[in-house]
C-alpha positions as CSV (number, residue, x, y, z in Angstrom):
1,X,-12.9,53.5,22.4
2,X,-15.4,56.1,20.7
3,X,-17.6,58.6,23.4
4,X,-20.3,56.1,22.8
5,X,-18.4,52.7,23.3
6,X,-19.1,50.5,26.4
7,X,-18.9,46.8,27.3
8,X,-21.2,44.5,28.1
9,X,-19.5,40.8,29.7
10,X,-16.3,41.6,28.3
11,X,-17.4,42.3,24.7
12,X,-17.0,45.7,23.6
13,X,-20.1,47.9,22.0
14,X,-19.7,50.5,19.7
15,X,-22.7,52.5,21.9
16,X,-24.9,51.2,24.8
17,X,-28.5,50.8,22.7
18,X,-29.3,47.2,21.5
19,X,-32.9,46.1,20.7
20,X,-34.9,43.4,22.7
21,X,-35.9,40.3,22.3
22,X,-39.5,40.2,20.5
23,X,-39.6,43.6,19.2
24,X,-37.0,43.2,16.0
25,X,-37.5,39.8,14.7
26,X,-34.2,38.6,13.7
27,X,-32.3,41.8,12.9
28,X,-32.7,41.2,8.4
29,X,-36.4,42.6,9.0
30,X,-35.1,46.2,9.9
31,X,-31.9,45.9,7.9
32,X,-34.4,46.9,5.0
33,X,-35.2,50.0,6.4
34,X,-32.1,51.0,7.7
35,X,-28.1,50.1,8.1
36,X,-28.5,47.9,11.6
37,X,-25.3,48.4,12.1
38,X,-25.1,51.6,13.9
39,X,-26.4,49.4,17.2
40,X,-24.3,48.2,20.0
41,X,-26.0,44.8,18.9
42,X,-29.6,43.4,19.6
43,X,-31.3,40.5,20.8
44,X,-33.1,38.7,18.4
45,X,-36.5,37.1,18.7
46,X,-37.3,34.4,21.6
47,X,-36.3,31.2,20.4
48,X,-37.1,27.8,21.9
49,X,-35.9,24.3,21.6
50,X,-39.0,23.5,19.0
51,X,-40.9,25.7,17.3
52,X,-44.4,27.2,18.4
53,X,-46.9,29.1,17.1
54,X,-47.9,31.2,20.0
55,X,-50.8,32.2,22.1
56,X,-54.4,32.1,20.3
57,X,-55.3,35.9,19.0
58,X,-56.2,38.4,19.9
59,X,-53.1,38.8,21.5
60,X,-52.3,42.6,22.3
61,X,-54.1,45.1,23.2
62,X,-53.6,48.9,23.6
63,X,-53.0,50.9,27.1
64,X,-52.5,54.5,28.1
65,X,-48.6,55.0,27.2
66,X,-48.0,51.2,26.3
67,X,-49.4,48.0,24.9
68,X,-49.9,44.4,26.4
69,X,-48.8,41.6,24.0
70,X,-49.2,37.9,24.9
71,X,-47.7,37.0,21.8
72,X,-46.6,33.7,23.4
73,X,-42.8,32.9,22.3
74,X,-43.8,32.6,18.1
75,X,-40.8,31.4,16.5
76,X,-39.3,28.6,14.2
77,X,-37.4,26.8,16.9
78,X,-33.5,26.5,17.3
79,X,-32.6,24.1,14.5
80,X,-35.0,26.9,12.0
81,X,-33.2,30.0,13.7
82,X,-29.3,28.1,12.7
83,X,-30.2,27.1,9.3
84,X,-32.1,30.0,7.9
85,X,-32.4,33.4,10.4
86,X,-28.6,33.3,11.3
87,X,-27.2,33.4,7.6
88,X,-29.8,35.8,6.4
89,X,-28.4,38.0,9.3
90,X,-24.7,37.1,8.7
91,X,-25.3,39.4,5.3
92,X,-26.5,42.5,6.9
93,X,-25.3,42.8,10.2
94,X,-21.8,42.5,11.1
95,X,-21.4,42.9,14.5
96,X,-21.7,39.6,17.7
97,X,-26.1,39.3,18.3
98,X,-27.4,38.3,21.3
99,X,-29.1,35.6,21.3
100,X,-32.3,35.1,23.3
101,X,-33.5,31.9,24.4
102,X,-36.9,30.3,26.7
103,X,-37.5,26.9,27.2
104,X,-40.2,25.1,29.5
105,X,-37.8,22.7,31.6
106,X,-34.1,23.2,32.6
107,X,-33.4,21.0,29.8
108,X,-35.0,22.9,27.1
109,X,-32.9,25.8,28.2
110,X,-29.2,23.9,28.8
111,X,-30.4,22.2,24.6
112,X,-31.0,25.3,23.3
113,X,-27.8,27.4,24.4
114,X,-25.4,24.8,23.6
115,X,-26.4,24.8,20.1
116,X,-26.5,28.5,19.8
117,X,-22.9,29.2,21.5
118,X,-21.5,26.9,18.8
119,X,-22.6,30.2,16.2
120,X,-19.6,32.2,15.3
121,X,-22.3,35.4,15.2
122,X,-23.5,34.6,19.2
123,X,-21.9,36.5,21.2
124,X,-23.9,36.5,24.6
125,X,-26.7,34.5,25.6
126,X,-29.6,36.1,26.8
127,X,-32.0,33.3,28.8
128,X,-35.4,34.0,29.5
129,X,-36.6,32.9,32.6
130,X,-39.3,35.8,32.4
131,X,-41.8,35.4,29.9
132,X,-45.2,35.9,31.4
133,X,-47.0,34.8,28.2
134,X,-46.4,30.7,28.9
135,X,-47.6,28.1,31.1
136,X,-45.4,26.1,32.5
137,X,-42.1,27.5,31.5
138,X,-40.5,31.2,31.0
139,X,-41.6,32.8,34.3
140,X,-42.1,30.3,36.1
141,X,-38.1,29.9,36.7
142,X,-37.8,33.5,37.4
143,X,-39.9,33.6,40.2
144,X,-38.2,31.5,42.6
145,X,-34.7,31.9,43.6
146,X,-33.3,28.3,43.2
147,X,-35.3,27.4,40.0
148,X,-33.6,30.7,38.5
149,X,-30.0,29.1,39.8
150,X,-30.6,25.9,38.4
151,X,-30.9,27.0,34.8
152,X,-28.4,29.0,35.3
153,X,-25.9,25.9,36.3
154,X,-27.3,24.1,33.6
155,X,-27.0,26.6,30.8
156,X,-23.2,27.4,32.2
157,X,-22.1,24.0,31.9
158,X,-23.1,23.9,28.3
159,X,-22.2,27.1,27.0
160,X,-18.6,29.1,26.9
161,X,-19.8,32.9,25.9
162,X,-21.5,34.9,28.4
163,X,-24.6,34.1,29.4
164,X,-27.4,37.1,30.8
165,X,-30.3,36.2,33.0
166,X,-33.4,37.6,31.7
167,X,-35.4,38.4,35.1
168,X,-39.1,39.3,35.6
169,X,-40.3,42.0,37.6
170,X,-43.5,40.0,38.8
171,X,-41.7,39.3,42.0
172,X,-41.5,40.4,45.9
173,X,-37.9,41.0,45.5
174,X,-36.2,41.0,42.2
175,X,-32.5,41.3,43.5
176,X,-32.9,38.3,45.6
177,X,-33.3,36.3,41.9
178,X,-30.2,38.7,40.6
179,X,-28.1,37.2,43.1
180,X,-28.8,34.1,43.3
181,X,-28.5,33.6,39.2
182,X,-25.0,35.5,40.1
183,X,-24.3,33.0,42.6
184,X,-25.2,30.3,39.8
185,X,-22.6,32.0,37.5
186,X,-24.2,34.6,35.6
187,X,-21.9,36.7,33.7
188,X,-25.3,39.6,33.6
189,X,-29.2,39.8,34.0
190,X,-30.9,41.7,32.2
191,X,-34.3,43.5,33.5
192,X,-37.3,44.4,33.3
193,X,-39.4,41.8,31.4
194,X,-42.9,43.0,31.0
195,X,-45.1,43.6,34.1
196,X,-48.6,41.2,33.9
197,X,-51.3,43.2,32.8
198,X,-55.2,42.7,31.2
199,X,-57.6,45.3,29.2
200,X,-61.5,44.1,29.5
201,X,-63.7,45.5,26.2
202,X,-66.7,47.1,28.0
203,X,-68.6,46.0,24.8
204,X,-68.2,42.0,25.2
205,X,-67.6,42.8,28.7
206,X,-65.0,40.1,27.9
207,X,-61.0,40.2,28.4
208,X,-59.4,42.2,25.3
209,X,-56.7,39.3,25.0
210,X,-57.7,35.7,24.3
211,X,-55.2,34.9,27.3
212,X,-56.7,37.2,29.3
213,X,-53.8,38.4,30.8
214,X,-49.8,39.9,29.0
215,X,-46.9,41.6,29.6
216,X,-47.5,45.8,29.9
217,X,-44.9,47.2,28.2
218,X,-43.9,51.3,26.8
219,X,-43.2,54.4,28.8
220,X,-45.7,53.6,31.7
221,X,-43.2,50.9,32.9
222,X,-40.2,52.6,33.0
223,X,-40.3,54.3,36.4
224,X,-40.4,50.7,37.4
225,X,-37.9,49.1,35.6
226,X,-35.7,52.4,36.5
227,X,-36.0,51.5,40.7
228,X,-35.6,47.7,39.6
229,X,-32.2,48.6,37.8
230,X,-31.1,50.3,40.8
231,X,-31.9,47.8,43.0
232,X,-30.5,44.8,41.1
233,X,-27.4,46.8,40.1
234,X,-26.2,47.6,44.1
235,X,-26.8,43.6,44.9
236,X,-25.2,42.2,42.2
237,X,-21.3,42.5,41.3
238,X,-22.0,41.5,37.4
239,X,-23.4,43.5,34.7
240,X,-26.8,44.7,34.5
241,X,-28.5,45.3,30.9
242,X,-31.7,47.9,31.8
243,X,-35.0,48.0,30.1
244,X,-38.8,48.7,30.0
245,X,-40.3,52.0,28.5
246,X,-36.8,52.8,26.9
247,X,-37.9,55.6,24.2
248,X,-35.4,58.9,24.2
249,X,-31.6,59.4,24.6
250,X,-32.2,60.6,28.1
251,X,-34.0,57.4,29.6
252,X,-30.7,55.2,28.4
253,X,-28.3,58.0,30.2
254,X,-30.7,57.4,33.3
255,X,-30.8,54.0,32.7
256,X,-27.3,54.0,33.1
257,X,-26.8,56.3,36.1
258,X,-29.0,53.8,37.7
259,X,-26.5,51.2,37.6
260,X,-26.9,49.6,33.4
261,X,-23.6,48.9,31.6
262,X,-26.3,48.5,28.2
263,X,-29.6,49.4,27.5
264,X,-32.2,47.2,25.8
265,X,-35.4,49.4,23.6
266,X,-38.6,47.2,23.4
267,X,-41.7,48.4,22.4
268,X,-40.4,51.4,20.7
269,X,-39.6,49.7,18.0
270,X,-42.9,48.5,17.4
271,X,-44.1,52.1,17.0
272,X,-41.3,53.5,15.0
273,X,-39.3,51.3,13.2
274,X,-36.4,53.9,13.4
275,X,-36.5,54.3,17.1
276,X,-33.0,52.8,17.8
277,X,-31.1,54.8,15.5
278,X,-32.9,57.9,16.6
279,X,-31.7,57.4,20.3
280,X,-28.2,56.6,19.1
281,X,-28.0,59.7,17.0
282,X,-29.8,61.8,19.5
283,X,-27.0,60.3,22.4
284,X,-24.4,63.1,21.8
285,X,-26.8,65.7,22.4
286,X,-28.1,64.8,25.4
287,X,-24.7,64.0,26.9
288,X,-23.7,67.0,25.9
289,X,-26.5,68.7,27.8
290,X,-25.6,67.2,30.9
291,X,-22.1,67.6,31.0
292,X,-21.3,63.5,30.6
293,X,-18.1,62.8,28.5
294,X,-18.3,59.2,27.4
295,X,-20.6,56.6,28.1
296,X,-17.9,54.6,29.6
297,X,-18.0,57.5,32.9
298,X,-21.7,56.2,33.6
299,X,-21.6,52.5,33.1
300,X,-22.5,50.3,35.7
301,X,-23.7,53.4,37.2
302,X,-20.1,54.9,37.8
């Protein structure tokens, strides 16, 4: 294994940083701007059982240190994703993707992950039971204990590769949903999600965002998603994949030292384009500063 290598669910990484879901399309977008294989892998866009259009617009709006999105789960639907994303991504990227998946009853989510687990390129499953931007699905499962179980049970019984419970942080007590998707069977979660946010234009005097509310996202989370990590991670005996406000080299050594075996970048990428290969390139360095060997000394928070 190389100084940056880790593992996430068994499947080895050539370095910790992997894109999130909703913030690099389906990998072939950034492949034109630069080699996508220098990642540990990413998680490609949100996809549900049939496709949607998303949430009316406007749908984001600017913060101090972030942005709020209620995007709303846009994508082409599973069937779309197979026949036409996957083999356009097959040519450029080489390495297992993660594939992310939201649904809007247990169902949706058990119909979805058995036909992606059946692609040779899939190599975790990353289910959403977080997305603040839906009614009636997404969150709604992540919020409550046993609803996060049962998808679990349901996607587990469908699928064979590892499968990583995407939680929201809009709860009382995150690691009590952690445990109890580990308790389901969870091979990993993965967390933070985006926190629920609104902006209100004093002009209109009128919510900024046609849904009035979204997910805050960027550097203002991460303190957050940094004390979430290190709760989740010390209640949980499975992997946990950190993330929120992810922009330098240091936050995905802290990240780690909080208790991540991987680190997911979000809205960085929506802001530089390169931000994932900067961090990666800029990871020696900063180990190096702080004295760290390998990556492999800090996962899990070791």
């Amino acid at each position: 294994m190389g100084r940056l290598s880790t593992v996430l669910c068994g499947v080895g990484l050539d370095n910790p940083v992997i894109p999130a879901s909703g913030t690099f399309g389906f990998g072939w977008e950034f492949a034109e701007w630069y080699d996508i294989n220098c990642l540990g892998t990413f998680s490609f866009k949100g996809t549900t059982k049939e496709p949607r259009f998303g949430n009316p617009t406007p749908r984001i709006a600017e913060c101090p240190a972030g942005m709020i999105n209620a995007v709303g789960l846009q994508n082409p639907g599973v069937d779309r994703v197979i026949a036409e994303e996957l083999p356009k991504l097959r040519k450029v990227f080489h390495k297992p993707v993660m594939a992310n998946v939201s649904g809007f009853s247990v169902d949706d989510y058990a119909y979805t992950c058995e036909k992606l687990d059946r692609e040779d390129q899939v190599g975790w499953l990353e289910v959403n039971i977080s997305c603040p931007n839906v009614h009636g699905g997404g969150m709604s499962f992540g919020t409550d204990p046993r609803a996060a179980a049962e998808v679990t049970r349901a996607v587990k019984a469908v699928t064979k590769k590892p499968v990583i419970m995407k939680l929201s942080p809009n709860v009382t007590d995150i690691a009590a949903i952690a445990k109890a998707c580990e308790d389901a069977g969870a091979d990993g979660v993965s967390l933070i999600n985006t926190l629920q946010g609104m902006r209100i234009d004093l002009r209109t005097r009128r919510p900024v965002i046609k849904n009035v509310m979204g997910g805050v996202s960027g550097p203002a989370v991460f303190p957050v998603a940094l004390r979430m990590v290190w709760q989740v991670s010390r209640a949980v005996g499975i992997p946990v994949v950190g993330m929120g406000g992810v922009t330098t080299a240091e936050d995905v050594l802290e990240m780690m030292m909080a208790g991540a075996s991987a680190v997911e970048v979000g809205a960085a990428n929506l802001t530089d384009p390169y931000a994932c290969r900067r961090i990666i390139d800029d990871l020696p360095a900063a180990m190096d500063r702080y004295g760290i060997a390998s990556i492999e000394e800090l996962r899990g928070g070791r």
